[in-house]
C-alpha positions as CSV (number, residue, x, y, z in Angstrom):
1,X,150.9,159.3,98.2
2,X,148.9,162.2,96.4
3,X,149.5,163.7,93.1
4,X,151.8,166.8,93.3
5,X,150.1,170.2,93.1
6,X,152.8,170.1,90.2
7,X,151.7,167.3,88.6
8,X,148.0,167.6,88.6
9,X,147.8,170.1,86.0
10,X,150.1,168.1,83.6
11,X,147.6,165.4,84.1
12,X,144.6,167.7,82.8
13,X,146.7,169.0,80.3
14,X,147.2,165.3,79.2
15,X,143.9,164.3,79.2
16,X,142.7,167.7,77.5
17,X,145.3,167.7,74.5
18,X,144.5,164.0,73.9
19,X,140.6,164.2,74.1
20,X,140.5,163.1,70.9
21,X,142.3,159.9,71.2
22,X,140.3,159.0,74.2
23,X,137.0,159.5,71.8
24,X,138.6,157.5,69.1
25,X,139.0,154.2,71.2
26,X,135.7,154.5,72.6
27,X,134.4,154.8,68.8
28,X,136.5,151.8,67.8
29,X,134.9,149.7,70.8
30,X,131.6,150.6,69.5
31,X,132.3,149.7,66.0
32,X,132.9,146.4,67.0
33,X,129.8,144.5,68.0
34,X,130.0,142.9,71.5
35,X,126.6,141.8,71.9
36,X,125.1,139.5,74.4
37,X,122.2,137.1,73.9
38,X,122.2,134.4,76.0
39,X,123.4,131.3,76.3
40,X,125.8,133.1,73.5
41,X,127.9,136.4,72.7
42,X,129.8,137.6,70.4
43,X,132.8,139.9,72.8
44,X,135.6,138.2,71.2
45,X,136.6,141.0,68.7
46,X,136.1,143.3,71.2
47,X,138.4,141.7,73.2
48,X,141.1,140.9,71.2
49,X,141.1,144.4,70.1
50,X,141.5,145.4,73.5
51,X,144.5,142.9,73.8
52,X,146.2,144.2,71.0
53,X,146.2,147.9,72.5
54,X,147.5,146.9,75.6
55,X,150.1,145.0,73.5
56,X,151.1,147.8,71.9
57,X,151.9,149.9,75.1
58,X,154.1,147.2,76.3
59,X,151.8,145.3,79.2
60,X,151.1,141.8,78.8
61,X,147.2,140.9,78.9
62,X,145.8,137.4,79.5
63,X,142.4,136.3,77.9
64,X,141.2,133.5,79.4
65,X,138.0,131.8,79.4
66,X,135.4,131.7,82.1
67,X,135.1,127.9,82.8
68,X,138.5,127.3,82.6
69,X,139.1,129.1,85.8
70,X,139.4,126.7,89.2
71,X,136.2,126.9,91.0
72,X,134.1,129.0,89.1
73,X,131.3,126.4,88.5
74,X,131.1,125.1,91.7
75,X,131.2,129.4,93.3
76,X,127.2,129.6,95.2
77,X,127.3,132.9,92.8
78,X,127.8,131.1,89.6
79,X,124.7,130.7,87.1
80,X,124.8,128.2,84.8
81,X,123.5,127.6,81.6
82,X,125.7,130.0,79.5
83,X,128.2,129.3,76.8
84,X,131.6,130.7,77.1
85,X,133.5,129.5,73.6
86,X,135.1,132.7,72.0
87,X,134.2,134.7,74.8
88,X,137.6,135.1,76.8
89,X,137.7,137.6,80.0
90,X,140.9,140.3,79.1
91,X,143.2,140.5,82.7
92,X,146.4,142.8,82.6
93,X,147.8,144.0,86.0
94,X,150.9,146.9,85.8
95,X,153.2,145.9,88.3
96,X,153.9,148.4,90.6
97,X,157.6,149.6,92.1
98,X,155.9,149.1,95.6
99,X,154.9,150.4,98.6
100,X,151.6,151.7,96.8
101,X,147.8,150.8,97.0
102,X,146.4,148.7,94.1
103,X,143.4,148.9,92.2
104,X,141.5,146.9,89.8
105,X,140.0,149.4,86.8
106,X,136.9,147.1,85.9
107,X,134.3,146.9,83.4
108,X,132.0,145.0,81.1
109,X,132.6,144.8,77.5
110,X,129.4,143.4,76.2
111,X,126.0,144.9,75.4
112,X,122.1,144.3,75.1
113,X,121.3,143.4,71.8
114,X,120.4,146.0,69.3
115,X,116.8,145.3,69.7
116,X,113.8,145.2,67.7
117,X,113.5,149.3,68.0
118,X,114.3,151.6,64.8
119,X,117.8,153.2,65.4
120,X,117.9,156.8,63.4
121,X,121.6,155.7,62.5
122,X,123.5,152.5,62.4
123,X,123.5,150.8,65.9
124,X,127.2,150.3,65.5
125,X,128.2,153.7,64.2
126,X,130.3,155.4,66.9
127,X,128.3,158.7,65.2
128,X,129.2,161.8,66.9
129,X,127.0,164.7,66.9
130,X,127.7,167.6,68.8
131,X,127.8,166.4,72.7
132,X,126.7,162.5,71.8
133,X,128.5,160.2,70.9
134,X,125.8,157.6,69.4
135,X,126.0,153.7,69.4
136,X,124.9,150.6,71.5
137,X,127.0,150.0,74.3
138,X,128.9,154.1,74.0
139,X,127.3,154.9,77.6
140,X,127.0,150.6,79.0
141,X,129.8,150.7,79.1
142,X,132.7,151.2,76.7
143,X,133.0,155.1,77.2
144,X,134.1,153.4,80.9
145,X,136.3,150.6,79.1
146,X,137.9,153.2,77.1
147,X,138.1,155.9,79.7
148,X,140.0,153.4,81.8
149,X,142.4,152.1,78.6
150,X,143.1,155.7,77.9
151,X,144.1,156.4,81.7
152,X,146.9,153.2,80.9
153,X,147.9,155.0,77.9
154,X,148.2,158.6,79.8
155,X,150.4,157.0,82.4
156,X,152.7,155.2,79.8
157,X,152.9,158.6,77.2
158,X,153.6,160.7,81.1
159,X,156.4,158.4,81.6
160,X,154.7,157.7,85.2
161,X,155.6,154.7,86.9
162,X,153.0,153.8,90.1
163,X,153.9,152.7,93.1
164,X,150.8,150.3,93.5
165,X,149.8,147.2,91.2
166,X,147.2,148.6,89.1
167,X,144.7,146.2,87.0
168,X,142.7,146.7,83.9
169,X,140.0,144.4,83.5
170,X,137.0,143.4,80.8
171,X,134.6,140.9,81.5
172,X,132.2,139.4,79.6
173,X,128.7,138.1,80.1
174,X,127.5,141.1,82.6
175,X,124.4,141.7,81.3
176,X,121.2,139.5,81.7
177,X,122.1,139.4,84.8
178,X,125.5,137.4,84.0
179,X,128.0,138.4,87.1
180,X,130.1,135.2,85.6
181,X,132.5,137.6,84.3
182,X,132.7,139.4,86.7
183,X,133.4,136.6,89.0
184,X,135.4,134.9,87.2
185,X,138.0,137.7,87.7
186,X,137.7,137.4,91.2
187,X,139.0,133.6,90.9
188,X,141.6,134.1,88.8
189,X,143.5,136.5,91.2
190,X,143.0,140.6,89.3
191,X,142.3,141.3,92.9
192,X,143.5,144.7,94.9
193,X,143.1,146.8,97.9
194,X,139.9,148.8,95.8
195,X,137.8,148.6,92.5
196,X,136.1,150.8,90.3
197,X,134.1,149.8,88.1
198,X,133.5,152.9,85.2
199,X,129.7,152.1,85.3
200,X,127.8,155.4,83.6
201,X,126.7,157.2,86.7
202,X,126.4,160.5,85.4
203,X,129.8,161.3,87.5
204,X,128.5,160.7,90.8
205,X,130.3,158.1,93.5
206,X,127.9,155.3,94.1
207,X,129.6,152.9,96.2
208,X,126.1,151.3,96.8
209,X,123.9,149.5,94.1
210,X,119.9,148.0,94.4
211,X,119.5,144.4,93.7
212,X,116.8,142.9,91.5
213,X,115.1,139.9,90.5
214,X,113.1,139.2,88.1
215,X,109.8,137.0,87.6
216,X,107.8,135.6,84.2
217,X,104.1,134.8,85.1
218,X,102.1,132.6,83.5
219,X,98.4,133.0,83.2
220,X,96.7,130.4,81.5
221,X,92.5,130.0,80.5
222,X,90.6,128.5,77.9
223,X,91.4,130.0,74.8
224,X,89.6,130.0,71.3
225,X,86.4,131.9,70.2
226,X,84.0,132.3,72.4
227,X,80.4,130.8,72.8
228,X,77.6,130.2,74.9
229,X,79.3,127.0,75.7
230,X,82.7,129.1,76.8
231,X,83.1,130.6,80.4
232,X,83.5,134.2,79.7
233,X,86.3,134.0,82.1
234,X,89.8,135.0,79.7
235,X,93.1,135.8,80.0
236,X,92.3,139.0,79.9
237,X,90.0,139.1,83.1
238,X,93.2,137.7,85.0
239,X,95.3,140.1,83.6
240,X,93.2,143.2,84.0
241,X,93.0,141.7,88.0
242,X,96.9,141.4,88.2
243,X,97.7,144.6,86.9
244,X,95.0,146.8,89.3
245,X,96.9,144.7,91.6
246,X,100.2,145.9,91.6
247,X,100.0,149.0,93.4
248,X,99.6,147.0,96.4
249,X,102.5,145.2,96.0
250,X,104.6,148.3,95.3
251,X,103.0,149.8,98.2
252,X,103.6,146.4,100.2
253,X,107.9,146.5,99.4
254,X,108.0,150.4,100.2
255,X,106.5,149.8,103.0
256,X,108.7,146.7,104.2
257,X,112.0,147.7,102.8
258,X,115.2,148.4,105.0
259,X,114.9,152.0,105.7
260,X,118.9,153.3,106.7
261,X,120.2,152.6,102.8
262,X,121.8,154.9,100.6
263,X,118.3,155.1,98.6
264,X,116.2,156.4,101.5
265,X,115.7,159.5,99.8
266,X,114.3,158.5,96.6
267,X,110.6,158.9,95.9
268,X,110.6,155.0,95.2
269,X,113.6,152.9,96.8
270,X,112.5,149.8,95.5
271,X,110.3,150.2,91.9
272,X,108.4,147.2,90.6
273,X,108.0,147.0,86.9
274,X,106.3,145.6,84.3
275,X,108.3,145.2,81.2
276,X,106.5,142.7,79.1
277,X,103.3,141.4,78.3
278,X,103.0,138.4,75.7
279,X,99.9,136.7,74.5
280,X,100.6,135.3,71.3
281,X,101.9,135.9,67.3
282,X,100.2,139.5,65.7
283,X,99.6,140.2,62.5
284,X,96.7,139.5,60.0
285,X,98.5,136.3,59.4
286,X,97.1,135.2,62.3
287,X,93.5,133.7,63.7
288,X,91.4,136.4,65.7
289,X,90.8,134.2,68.9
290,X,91.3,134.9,72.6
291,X,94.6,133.8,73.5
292,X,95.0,130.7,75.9
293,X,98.0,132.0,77.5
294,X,100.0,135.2,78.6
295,X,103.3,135.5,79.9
296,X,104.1,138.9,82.2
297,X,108.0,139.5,82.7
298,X,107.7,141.7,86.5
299,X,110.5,142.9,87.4
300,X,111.1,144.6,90.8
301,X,114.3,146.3,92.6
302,X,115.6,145.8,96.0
303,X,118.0,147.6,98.5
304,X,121.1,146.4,100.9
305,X,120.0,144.2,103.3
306,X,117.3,142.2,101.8
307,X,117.7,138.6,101.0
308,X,116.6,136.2,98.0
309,X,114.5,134.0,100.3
310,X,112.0,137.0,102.0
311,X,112.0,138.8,98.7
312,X,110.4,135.6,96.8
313,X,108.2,134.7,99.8
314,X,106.9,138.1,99.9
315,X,106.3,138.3,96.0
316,X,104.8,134.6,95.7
317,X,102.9,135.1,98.8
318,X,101.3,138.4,97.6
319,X,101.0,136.9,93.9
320,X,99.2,133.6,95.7
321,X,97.0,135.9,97.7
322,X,95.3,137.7,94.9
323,X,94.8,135.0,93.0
324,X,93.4,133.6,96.5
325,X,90.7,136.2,96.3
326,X,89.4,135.7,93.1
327,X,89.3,131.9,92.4
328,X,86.7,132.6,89.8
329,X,89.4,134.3,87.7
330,X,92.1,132.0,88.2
331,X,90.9,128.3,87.6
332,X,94.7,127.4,87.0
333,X,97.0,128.8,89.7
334,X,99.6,131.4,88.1
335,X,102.8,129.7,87.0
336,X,106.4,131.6,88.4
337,X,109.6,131.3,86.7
338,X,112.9,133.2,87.8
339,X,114.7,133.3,84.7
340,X,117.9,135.2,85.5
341,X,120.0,135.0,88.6
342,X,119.2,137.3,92.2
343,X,120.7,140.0,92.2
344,X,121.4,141.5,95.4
345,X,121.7,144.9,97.1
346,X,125.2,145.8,98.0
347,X,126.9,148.8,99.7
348,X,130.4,149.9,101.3
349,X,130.6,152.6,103.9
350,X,130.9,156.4,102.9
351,X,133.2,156.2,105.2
352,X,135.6,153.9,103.3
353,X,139.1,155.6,102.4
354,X,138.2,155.0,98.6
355,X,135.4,157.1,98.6
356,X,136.8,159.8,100.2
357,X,140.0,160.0,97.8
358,X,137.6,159.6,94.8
359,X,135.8,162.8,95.7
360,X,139.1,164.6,96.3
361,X,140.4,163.5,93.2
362,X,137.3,165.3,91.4
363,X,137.5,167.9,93.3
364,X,140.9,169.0,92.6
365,X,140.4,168.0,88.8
366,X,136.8,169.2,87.9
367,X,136.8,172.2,91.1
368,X,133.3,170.4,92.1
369,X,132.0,168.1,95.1
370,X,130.7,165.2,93.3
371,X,127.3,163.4,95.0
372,X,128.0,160.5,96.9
373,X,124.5,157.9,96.7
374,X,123.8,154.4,95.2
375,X,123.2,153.2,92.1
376,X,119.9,152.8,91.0
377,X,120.4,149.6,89.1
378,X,121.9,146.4,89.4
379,X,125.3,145.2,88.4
380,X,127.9,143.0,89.4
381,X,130.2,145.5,92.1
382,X,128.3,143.5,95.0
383,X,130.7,140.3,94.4
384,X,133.8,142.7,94.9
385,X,131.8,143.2,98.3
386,X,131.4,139.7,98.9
387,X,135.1,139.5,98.1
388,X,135.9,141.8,100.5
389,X,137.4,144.0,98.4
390,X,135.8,148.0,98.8
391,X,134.5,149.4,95.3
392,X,132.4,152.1,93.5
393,X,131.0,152.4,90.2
394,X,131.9,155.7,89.3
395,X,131.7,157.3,85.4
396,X,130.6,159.2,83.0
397,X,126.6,160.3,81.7
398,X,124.4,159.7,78.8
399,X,121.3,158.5,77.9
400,X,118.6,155.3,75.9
401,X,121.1,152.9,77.6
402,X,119.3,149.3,76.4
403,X,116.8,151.6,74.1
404,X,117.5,153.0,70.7
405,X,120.1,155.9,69.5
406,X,121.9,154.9,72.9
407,X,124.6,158.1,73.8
408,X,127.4,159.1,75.5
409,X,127.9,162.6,76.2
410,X,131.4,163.7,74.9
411,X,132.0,166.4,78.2
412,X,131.2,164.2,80.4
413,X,133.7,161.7,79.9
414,X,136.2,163.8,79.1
415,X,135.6,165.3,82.4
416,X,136.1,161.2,83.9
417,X,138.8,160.6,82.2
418,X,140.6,163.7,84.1
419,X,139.0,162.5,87.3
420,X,140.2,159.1,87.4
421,X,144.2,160.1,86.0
422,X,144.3,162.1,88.9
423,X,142.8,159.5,91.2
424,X,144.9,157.0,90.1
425,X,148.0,158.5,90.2
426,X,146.9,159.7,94.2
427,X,145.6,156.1,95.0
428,X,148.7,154.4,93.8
429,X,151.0,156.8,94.3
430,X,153.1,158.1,91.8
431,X,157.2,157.9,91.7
């Protein structure tokens, strides 16, 4: 049932009026800490704060913890090795009158760390300053947490009752490649005919996401000072070779990748990064000596359609190959360690009825077509694929997500939150 050409503008008016309010609760969620650092996190006051506004409208949420929940740990997309006390998953489904569509509102409450990196404010301020709203985790993700607990409150302070189930959920443990959460939802039953998950996509539908997986290297040579005695051979002769090596590789995936994805038009469909390089302690504290070891974190993206197995035979084969060709480099073969779960590419038609009433539902609110494409990261909607159940990640836009001075920018989910009232009210319907 769609929105009324009545009701639509009381829903804008809404959300205008009450901007405020909406900034407030995502200020709050950033004032609390949620940060994740695994094994551990610390979401619980996040969560129960959540709880306690949900409460307060007159829903009932559940907080329940991850490995609690039947068949979780024995789920082939369950990673283990994380600890879930104090980190409860928040559940609250709005029961419908019936004869509507349901939906699950989904996000992730917790956050990188706040990182070695200087912050010109507190991490944890909520700081707004003309369009930003500043904080870690204000664009991944609580402007999407809040956007979708200020839709709940819209639709209680409207007096409108929908005719569909609709679900607010937040998980923990996304980041890191966590998907625990995420899956742990899935398990429990806060399951519907569609999800959205109110991932920062700078308001564009992206109903497909790139996978990723992600390597630590080892190189490993005699270390010390050197001497006539020493080989000259280093660490840093293997790692000089690796790195004037990896525009091969990059060259090798773009070449190999599936071609008919929803990231055919980008420059690079699947990038491959390096993010760290480690030798040893710095500092004046510490001996001048050529290191013995250094560890490369490589991290590389893929696209929907490619599986764990060929992606880690083609990057251990081409990895094996160059040190193949230089066996005067590599005296020890280079170690491999996968420290965080595959993540794989996943994608829903454009054809799919919740795309479709997405865009409409920004059209009629914001009077614009928003771009339909895929997300250019990883993140967990690919298990409500593998669940069968058709979802986007659709929200607002900002900026230093995982770096320092991480923003939200106040228009832009302002502009969500009117998008996704009116598109809940249409995909539900709306007595």
């Amino acid at each position: 049932m769609s929105a009324s050409a009545n009701r639509i503008p009381q829903l804008l008016e809404y959300v205008d009026r009450n901007s405020s309010r909406l900034l407030e609760l995502i200020q709050d969620l950033v004032q609390t800490p949620s940060e994740n650092s695994p094994p551990l996190g610390r979401e619980l006051a996040c969560q129960e704060k959540l709880a306690r506004y949900l409460t307060e409208m007159g829903w009932s949420p559940e907080l329940y913890r991850l490995d609690e929940v039947p068949g979780l740990r024995e789920h082939p997309c369950f990673w283990p090795g994380r600890d879930y006390r104090n980190r409860p998953n928040l559940g609250c489904r709005v029961k419908g009158s019936g004869g509507g569509r349901s939906l699950v509102l989904s996000g992730h409450i917790d956050t990188v760390p706040r990182g070695s990196q200087a912050w010109s404010d507190d991490p944890f301020s909520g700081r707004r300053e003309g369009n930003r709203l500043y904080g870690r985790g204000s664009n991944d993700m609580k402007g999407g947490i809040g956007t979708n607990l200020f839709v709940l409150q819209a639709l209680q302070d409207l007096g409108i009752r929908l005719r569909g189930d609709l679900i607010f959920e937040s998980v923990v443990d996304e980041e890191f490649g966590g998907v625990n959460g995420t899956l742990a939802g899935r398990l429990r039953g806060y399951n519907a005919d569609a999800a959205l998950l109110s991932e920062p996509t700078f308001l564009r539908i992206c109903g497909a996401q790139r996978g990723g997986r992600t390597a630590h290297i080892t190189l490993q040579s005699p270390g010390g000072i050197l001497s006539e005695e020493k080989s000259p051979v280093g660490i840093t002769d293997q790692l000089r070779w690796l790195l004037n090596r990896l525009p091969e590789f990059s060259e090798l995936r773009r070449r190999t990748c599936p071609r008919e994805t929803d990231f055919a038009g980008s420059p690079d469909p699947v990038p491959a990064l390096v993010t760290k390089i480690y030798t040893g302690p710095w500092g004046m504290q510490e001996p001048i000596t050529v290191p013995e070891t250094c560890q490369i974190e490589f991290y590389w993206q893929t696209v929907p359609g490619e599986t764990q197995e060929e992606i880690e035979r083609q990057f251990l084969g081409w990895l094996a190959g160059i040190a193949g060709q230089a066996p005067e480099l590599f005296p020890r073969t280079p170690q491999v360690h996968f420290p965080l779960r595959w993540m794989p590419g996943s994608a829903i038609s454009r054809d799919e009825p919740l795309i479709r009433e997405l865009q409409a539902s920004v059209q009629l609110a914001e009077n614009r077509s928003p771009e339909i494409t895929g997300l250019e990261g990883p993140c967990d909607m690919f298990v409500f694929h593998q669940f069968g159940i058709p979802a986007v990640c659709w929200g607002a836009r900002g900026g230093n997500t995982h770096a320092a001075d991480e923003y939200l920018e106040v228009d832009s989910v302002i502009a969500a939150a009117r998008s996704l009232l009116v598109f809940v009210c249409r995909w539900c319907g709306a007595e």
